[in-house]
C-alpha positions as a printed NumPy array, in Angstrom:
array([[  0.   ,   0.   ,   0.   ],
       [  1.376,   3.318,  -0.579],
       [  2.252,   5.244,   2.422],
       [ -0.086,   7.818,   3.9  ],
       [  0.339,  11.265,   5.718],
       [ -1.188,  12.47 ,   8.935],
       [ -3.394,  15.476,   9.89 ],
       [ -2.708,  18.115,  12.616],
       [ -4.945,  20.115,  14.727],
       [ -4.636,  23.66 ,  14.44 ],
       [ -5.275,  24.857,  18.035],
       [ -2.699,  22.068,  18.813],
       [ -0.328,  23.573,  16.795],
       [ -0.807,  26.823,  18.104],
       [  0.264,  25.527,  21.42 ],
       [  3.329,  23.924,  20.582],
       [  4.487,  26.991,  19.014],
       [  3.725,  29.056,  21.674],
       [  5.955,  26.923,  24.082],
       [  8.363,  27.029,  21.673],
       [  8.725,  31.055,  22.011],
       [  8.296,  31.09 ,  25.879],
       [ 11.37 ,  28.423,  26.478],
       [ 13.   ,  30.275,  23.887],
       [ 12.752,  33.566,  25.619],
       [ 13.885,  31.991,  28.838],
       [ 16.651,  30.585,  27.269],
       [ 18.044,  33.399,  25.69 ],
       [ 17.151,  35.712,  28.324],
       [ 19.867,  33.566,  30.496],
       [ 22.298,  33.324,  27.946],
       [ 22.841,  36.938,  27.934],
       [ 22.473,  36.743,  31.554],
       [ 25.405,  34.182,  31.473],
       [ 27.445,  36.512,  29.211],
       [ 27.385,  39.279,  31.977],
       [ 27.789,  37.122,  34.992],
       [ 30.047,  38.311,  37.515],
       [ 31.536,  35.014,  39.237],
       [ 31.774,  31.674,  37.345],
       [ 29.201,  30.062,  39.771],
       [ 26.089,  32.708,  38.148],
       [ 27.665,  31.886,  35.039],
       [ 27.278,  27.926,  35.403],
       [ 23.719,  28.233,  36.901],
       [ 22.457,  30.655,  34.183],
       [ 23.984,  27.967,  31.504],
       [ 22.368,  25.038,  33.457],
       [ 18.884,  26.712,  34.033],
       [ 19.136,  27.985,  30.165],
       [ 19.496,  24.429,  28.741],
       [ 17.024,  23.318,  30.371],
       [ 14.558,  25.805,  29.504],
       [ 15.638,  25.52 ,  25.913],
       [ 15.677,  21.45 ,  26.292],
       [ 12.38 ,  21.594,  28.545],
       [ 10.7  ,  23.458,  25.755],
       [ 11.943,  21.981,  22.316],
       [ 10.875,  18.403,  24.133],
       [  6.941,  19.563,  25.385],
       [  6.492,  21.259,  21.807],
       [  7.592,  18.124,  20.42 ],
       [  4.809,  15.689,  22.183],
       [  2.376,  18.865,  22.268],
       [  2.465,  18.299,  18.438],
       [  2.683,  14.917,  18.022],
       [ -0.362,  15.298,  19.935],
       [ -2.295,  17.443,  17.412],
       [ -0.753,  14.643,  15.14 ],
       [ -3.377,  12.624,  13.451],
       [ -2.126,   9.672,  11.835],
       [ -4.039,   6.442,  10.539],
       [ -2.354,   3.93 ,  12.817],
       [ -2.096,   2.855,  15.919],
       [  0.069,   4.586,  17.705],
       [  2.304,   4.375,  21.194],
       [  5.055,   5.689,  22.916],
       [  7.954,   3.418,  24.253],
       [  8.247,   5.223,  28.085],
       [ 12.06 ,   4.831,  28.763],
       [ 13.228,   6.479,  24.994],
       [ 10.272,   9.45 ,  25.316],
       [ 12.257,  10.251,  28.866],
       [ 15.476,   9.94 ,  27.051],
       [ 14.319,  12.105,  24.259],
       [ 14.426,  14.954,  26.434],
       [ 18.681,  15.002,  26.756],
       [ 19.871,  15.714,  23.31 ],
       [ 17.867,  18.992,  23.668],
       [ 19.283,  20.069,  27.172],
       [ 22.673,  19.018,  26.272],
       [ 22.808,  20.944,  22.885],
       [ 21.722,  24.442,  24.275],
       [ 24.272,  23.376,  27.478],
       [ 27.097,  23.518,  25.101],
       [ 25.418,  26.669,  22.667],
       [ 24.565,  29.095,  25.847],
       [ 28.845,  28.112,  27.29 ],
       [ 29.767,  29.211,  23.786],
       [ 27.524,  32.492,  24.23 ],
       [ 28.7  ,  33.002,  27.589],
       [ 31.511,  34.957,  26.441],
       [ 31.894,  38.267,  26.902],
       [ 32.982,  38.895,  23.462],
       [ 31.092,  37.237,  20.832],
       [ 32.607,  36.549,  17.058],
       [ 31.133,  35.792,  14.361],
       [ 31.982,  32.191,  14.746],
       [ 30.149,  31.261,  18.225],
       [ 26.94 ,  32.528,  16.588],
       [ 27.23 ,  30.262,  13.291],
       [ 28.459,  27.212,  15.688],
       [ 25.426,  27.644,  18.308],
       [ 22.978,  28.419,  15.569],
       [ 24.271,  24.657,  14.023],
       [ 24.796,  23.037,  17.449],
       [ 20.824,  24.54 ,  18.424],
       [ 19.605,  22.942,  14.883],
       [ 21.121,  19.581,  15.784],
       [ 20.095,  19.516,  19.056],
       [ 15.961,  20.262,  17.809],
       [ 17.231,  17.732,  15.303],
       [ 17.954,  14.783,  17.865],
       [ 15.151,  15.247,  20.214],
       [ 12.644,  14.882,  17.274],
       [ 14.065,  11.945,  15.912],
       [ 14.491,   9.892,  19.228],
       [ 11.289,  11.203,  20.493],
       [ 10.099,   9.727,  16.839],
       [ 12.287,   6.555,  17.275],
       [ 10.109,   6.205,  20.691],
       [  7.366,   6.54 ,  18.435],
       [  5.315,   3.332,  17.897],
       [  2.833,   1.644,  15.06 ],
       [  1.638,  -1.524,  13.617],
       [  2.278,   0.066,  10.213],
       [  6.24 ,   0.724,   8.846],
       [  6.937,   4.211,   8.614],
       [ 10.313,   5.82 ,   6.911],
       [ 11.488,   9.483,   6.161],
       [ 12.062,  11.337,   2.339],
       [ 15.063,  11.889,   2.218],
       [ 14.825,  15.314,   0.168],
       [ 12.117,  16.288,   3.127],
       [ 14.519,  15.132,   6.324],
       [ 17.528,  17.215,   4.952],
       [ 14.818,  20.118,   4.761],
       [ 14.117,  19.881,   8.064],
       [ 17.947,  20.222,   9.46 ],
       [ 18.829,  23.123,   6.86 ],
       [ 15.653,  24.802,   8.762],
       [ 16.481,  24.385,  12.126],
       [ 20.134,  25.575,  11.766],
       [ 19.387,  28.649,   9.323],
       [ 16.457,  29.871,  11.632],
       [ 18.777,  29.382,  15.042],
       [ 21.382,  30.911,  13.605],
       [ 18.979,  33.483,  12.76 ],
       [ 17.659,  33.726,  16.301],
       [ 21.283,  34.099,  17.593],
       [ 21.787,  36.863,  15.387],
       [ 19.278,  38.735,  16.191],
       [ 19.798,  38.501,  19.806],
       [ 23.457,  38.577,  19.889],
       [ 25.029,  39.651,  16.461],
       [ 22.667,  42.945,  16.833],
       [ 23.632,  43.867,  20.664],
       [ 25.582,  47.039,  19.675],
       [ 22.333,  48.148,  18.04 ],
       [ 20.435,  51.258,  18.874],
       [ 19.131,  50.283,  22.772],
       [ 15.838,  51.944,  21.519],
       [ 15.26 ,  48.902,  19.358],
       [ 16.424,  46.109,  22.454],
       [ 13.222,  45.046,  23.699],
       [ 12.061,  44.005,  20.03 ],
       [ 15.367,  42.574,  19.149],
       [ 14.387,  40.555,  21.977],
       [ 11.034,  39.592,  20.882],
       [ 12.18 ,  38.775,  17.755],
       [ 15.008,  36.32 ,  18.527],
       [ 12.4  ,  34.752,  20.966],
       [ 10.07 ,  34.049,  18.027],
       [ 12.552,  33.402,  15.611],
       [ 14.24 ,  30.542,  17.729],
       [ 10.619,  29.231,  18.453],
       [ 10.316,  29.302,  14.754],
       [ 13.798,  27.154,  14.275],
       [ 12.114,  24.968,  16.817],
       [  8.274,  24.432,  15.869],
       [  9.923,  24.727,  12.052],
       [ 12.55 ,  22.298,  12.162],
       [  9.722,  19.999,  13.499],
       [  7.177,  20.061,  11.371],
       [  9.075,  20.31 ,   8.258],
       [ 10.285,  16.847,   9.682],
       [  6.495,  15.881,  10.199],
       [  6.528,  16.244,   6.543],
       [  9.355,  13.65 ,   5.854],
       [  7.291,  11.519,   7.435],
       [  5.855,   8.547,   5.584],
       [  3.607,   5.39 ,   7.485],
       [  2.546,   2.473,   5.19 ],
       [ -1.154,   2.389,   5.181],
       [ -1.421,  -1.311,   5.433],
       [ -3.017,  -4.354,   6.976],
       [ -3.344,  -3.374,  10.346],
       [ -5.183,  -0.159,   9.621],
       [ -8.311,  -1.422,  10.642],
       [ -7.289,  -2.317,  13.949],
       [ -6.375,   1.35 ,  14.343],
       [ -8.99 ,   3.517,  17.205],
       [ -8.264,   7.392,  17.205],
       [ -8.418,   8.644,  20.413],
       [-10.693,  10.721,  21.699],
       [-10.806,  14.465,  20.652],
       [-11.198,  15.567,  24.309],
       [ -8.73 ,  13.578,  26.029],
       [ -6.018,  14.229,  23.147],
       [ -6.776,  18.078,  24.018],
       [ -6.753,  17.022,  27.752],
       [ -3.058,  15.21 ,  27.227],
       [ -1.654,  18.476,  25.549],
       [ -2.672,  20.792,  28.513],
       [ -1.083,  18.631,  30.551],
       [  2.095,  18.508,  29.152],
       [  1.869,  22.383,  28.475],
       [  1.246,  23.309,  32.047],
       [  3.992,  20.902,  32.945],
       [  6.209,  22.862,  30.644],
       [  5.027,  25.697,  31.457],
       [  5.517,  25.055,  35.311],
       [  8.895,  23.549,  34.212],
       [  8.8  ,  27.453,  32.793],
       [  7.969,  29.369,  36.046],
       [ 10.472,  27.618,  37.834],
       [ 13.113,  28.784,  35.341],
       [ 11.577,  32.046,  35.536],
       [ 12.023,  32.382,  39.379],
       [ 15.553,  31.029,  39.146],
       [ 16.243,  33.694,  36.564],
       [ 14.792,  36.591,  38.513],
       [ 17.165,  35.308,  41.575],
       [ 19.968,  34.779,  39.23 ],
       [ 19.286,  38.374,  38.213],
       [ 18.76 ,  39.588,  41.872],
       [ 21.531,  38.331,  42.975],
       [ 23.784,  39.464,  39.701],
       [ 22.921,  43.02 ,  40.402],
       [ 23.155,  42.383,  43.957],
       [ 27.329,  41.414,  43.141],
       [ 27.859,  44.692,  40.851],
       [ 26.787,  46.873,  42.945],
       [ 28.406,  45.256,  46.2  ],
       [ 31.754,  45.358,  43.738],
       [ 30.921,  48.701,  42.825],
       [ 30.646,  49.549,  46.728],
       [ 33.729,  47.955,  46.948],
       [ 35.528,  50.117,  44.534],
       [ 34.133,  53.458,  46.072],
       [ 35.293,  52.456,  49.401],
       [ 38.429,  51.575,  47.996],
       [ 39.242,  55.048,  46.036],
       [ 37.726,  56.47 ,  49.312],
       [ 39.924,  54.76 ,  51.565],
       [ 43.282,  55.097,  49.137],
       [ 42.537,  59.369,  48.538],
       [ 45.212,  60.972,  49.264],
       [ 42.942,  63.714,  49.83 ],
       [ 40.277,  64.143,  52.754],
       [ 36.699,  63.1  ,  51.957],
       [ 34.19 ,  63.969,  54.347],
       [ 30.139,  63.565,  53.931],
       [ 27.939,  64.712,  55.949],
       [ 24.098,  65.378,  56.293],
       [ 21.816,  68.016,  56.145],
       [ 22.102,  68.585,  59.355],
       [ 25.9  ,  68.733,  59.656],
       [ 26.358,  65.286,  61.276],
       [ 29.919,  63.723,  59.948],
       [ 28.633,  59.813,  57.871],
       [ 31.903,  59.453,  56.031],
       [ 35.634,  59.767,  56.752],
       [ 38.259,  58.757,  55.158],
       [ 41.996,  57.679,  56.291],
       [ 43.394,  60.991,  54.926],
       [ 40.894,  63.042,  56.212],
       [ 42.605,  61.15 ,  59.802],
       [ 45.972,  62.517,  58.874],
       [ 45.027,  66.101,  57.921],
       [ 43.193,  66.85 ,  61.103],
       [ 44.292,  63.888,  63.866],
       [ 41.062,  62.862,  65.011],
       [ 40.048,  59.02 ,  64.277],
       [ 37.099,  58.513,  62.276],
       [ 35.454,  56.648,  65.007],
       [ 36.035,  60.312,  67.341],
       [ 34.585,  61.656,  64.1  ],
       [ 31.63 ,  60.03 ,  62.748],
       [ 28.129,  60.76 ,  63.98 ],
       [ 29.369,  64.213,  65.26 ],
       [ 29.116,  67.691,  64.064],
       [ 31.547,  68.937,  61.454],
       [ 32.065,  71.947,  63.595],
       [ 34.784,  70.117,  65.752],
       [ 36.811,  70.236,  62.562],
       [ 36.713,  74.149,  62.43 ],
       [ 37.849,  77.224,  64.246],
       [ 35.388,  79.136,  66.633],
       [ 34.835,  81.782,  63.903],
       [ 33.903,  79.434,  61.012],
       [ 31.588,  76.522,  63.485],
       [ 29.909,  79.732,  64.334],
       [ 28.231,  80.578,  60.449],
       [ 28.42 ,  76.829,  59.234],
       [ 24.838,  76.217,  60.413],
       [ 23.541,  79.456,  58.844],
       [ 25.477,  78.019,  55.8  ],
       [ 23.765,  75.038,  55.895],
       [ 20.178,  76.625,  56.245],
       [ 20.525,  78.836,  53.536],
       [ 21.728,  76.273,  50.869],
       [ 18.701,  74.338,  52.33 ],
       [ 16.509,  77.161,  51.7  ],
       [ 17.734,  77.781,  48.204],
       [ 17.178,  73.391,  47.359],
       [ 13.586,  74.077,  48.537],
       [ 12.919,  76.758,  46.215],
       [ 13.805,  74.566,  43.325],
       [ 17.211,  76.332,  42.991],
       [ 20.688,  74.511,  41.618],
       [ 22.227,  71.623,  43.269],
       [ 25.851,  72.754,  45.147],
       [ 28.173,  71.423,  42.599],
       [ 32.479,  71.819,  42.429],
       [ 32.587,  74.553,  44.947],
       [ 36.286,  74.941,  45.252],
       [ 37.603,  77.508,  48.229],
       [ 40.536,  77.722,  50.574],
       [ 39.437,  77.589,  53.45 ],
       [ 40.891,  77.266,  57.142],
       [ 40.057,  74.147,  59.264],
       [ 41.321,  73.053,  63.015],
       [ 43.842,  70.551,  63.956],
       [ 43.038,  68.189,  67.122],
       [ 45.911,  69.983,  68.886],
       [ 44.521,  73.291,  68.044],
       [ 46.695,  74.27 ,  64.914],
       [ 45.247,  75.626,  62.208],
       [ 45.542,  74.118,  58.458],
       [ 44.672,  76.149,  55.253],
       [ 43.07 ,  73.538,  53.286],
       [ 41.567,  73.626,  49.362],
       [ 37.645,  72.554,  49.791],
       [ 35.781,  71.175,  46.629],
       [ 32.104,  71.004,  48.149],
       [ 29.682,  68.7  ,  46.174],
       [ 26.318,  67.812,  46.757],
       [ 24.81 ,  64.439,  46.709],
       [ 21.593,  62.102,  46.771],
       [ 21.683,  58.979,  48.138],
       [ 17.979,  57.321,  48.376],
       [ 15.897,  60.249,  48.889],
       [ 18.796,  61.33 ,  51.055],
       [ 20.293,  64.89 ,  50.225],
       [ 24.348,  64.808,  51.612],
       [ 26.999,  67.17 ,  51.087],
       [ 30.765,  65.928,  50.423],
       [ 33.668,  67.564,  50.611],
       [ 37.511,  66.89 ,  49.078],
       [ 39.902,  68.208,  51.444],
       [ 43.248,  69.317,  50.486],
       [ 46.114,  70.167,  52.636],
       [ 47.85 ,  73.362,  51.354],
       [ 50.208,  73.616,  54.522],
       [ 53.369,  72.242,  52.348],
       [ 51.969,  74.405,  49.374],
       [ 51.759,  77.444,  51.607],
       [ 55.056,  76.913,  52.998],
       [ 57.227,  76.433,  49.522],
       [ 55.469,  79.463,  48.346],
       [ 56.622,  81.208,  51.618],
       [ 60.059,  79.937,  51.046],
       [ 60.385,  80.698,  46.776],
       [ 59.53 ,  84.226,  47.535],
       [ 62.337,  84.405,  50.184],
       [ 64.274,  83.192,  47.867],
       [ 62.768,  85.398,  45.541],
       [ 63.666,  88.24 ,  47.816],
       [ 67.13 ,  87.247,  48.411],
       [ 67.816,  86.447,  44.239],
       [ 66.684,  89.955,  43.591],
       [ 68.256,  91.703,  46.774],
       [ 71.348,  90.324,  47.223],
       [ 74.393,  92.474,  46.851],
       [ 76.49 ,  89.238,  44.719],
       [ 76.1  ,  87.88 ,  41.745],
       [ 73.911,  85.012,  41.349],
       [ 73.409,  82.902,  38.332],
       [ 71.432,  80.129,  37.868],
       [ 72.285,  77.135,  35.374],
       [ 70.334,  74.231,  34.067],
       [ 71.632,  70.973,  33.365],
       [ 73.674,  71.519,  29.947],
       [ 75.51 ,  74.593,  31.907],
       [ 73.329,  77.484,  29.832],
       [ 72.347,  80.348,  31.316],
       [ 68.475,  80.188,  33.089],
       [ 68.503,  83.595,  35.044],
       [ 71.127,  85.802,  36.308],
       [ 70.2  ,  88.752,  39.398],
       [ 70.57 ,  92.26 ,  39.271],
       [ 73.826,  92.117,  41.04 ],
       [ 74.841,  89.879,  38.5  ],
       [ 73.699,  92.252,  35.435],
       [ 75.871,  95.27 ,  37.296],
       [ 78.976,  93.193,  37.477],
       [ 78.717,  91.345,  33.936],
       [ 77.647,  94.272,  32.204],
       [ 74.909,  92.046,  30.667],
       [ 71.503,  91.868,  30.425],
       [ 69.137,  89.127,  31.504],
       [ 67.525,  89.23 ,  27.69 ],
       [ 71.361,  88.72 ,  26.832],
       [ 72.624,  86.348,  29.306],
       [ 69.294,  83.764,  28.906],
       [ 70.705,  80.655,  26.834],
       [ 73.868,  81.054,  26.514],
       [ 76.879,  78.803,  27.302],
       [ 78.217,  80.185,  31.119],
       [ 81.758,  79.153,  30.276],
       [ 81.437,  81.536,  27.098],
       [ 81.099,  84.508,  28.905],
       [ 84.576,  84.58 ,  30.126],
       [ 88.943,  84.279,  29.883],
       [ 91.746,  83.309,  31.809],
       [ 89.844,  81.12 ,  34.544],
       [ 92.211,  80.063,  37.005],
       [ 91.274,  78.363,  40.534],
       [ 92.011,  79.28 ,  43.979],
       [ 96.141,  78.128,  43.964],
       [ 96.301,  80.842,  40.83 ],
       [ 96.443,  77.641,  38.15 ],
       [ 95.104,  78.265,  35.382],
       [ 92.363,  75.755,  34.817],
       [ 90.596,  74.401,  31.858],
       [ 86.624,  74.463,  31.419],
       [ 86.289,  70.442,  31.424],
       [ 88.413,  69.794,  34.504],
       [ 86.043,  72.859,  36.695],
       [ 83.046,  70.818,  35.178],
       [ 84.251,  67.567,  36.239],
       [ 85.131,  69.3  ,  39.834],
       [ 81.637,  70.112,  40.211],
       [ 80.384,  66.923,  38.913],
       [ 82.996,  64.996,  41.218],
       [ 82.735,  67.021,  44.711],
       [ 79.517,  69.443,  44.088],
       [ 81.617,  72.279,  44.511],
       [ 84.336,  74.544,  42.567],
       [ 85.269,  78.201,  43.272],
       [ 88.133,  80.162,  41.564],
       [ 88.678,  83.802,  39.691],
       [ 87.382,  84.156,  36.18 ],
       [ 87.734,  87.679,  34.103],
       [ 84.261,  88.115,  32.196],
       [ 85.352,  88.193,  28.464],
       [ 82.495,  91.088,  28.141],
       [ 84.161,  93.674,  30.186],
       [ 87.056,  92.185,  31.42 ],
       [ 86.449,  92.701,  34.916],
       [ 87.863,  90.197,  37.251],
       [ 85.618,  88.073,  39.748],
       [ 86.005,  85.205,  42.285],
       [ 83.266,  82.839,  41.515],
       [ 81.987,  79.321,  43.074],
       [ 79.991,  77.112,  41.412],
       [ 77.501,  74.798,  43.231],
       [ 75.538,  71.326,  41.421],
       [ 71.951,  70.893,  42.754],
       [ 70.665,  67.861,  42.872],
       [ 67.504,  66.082,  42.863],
       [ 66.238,  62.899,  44.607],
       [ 67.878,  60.786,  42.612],
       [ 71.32 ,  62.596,  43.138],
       [ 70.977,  63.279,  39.477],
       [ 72.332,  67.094,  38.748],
       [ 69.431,  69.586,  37.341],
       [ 70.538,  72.834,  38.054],
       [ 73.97 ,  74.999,  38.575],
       [ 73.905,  78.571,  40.774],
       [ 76.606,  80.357,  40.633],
       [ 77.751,  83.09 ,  43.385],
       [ 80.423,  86.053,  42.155],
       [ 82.086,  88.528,  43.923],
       [ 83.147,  91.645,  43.074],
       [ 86.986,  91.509,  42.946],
       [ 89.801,  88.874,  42.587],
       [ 89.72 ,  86.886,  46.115],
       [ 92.47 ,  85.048,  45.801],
       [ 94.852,  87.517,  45.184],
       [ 93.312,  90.171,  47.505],
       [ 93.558,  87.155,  50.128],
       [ 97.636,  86.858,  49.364],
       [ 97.783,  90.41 ,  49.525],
       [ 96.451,  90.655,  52.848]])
């Protein structure tokens, strides 16, 4: 007898694709939720609970359908291979969703899972087929089964696209990129199967008349079951991927905690937040250092401590009228920067740079500051224009050098005995400026041997006639070092007059 083809029910059919797109959507929804794990135990659970979704789903479409299957035989289901059906499924989307895990994807991942996913909807229909069975021999077309696995791969692959391939896309577009991968991988599913349905041939033969077609109702009955099954199977994958979730964005922002406190902790400036009310929350190590209380003498105590009489005295005025202005709908406090003066433990005080910031933390308005200490800064400034005062002032000549021995600045004193400008002077060669050097014995001494005296003890004095005027002039040259005892700058002190010989003459 020539072989025969079976019918489907619609509504049936309807169903199975339906469960196709919801374990779909679960699936995929973990494998990006894999990709952005933060520890490799979220990552393994959002695989595991993925597969089987995907697996769960690809198996309960597959009997929902067979279901809705009408075919001229009598038909049964061997128990232990329908069970066993279920694995090729769960293992295929175990191995696909690892491969999407990655936080990168390539081009090639998405080709491989989209084959892998094909396969996998491939081998749970034909061993839940092989469980499959009838009085009457049944084969496949061969043109029809080759069909059926180009479909399944090509739509998966599809599906993976969509979803993956397309996450750089415009974030506007996300949630139906979403949709769409959902349906599309259903599609590879419910597609894949009954484009195999099609490849499908029974003989109608001898035994036909033995054959009793179950009853509409309890057919219909069957395929609820199973879909509420799946569909609990469903809800249970749903709850584990809302706590995979919770708990995911539960880790980043602990980490992200983490961080702040660290780059808190590590400042090398002060950070101090405090409340509306002017109640210290926050304190960081350097704050500690700048002002010498501990943060636990700190903390839960009025910023006030931290200032002199004066200041404590129009902080809470400060504080109202900022308040006053946020109530009126006026402009957060933002990058305040002033220099302000602040109160050591032991009474000292320190002229600190504030950068004043306000900040909402859950409904909770706070103000932070970043504290700089400007006592060093104040004091080197102090220093450089003592310095300052002493380059300009002082009655010898002083002439300052950089590394390759050219000329940086020279002082006024230095301009009267040189008979040079500073214009003049700047960049030239020092040595080239004058004739007949000779040290303190009366030698005469060569440019590279002074040089190397410097560079060997720090220190060289002698007389040198300036080849600009001729006027004589004891000199001593000094090499200034830096931390790393590496030379960076020359100074030079001259005095009026040949010391050497005046010294002799004495």
């Amino acid at each position: 007898m020539p072989p025969t083809m079976g019918e489907h029910d619609l509504w049936l059919v309807l169903l199975s694709f339906l469960v196709s797109v919801i374990a779909s959507s679960q699936a995929l929804r973990l494998a990006a939720l894999a990709q952005k794990a933060v520890t490799p135990q979220l990552r393994m659970l959002a695989i595991g609970s993925g597969s089987l979704s995907l697996g769960a789903g690809i198996w309960a479409m597959h009997f929902i359908a067979m279901l809705g299957y009408t075919l001229h035989a009598d038909v049964k289901y061997d128990l232990p291979l329908t069970i066993l059906s279920i694995f090729p499924g769960i293992a295929a989307s175990a191995v696909v969703l690892a491969l999407l895990a990655r936080p990168q994807l390539q081009r090639l991942p998405l080709i491989l899972g989209g084959i892998l996913v094909g396969l996998g909807i491939a081998a749970m229909h034909y061993s839940g087929m092989a469980a499959m069975q009838t009085h009457s021999p049944h084969q496949y077309s061969a043109p029809w089964f080759t069909l059926s696995l180009l479909v399944g791969i090509a739509l998966a692959m599809l599906a993976l696209w969509v979803r993956f391939g397309l996450a750089s896309a415009d974030l506007s577009h996300s949630l139906a990129r979403k949709m769409g991968a959902s349906i599309i991988m259903g599609g590879a599913i419910a597609g894949m199967h009954y484009t195999a349905m099609l490849a499908l041939r029974v003989s109608d033969g001898y035994e036909s008349a033995l054959y009793e077609q179950m009853p509409g109702d309890d057919s219909q009955v069957l395929a609820l079951t199973i879909a509420l099954v799946a569909l609990g199977v469903g809800s249970l994958i749903v709850q584990a991927n809302a706590l995979l979730h919770y708990r995911s964005r539960w880790m980043i922002e602990d980490m992200n905690a983490a961080h702040l406190r660290a780059l808190v902790q590590m400042a090398a400036d002060g950070i101090i937040c405090i409340d509306t009310c002017g109640i210290v929350l926050d304190y960081n190590p350097a704050a500690q250092r700048i002002f010498g209380w501990s943060a636990q003498e700190v903390i839960g105590r009025s910023v006030k401590m931290l200032m002199p009489a004066a200041l404590a005295d129009q902080h809470d005025h400060y504080v109202l009228q900022h308040e006053k202005i946020q109530q009126d709908g006026g402009p957060p406090l933002k990058d305040k920067v002033s220099e302000v003066l602040a109160q050591h433990k032991d009474g000292t005080l320190i002229p600190l740079r504030l950068a004043l910031s306000q900040a909402d933390a859950r409904g909770q308005r706070m103000y932070v500051g970043i504290l700089t200490d400007l006592s060093e800064q104040k004091k080197t400034a102090r220093d450089l224009r003592i310095a300052v005062t002493v380059f300009e002032h002082s009655y010898e000549g002083v002439v300052v050098l950089d590394a390759n021995r050219r000329v940086v600045d020279i002082n006024p004193a230095y301009e009267r005995m040189s008979g040079l400008s500073r214009k003049t002077a700047r960049n030239k060669e020092f040595s080239a400026l004058y004739i007949d050097i000779a040290d303190d014995a009366g030698a005469t001494a060569s440019v590279s041997s002074i040089w190397t005296e410097v560079l060997r003890t720090g220190h060289w004095q002698g007389d040198w006639k300036l080849l600009h005027t001729g006027n004589p002039h004891h000199l001593s040259i000094t090499a200034v070092r830096d931390e790393h005892d590496r030379v960076h700058h020359y100074i030079g002190v001259c005095y009026e007059g040949i010391r050497q010989q005046q010294s002799v003459a004495h």
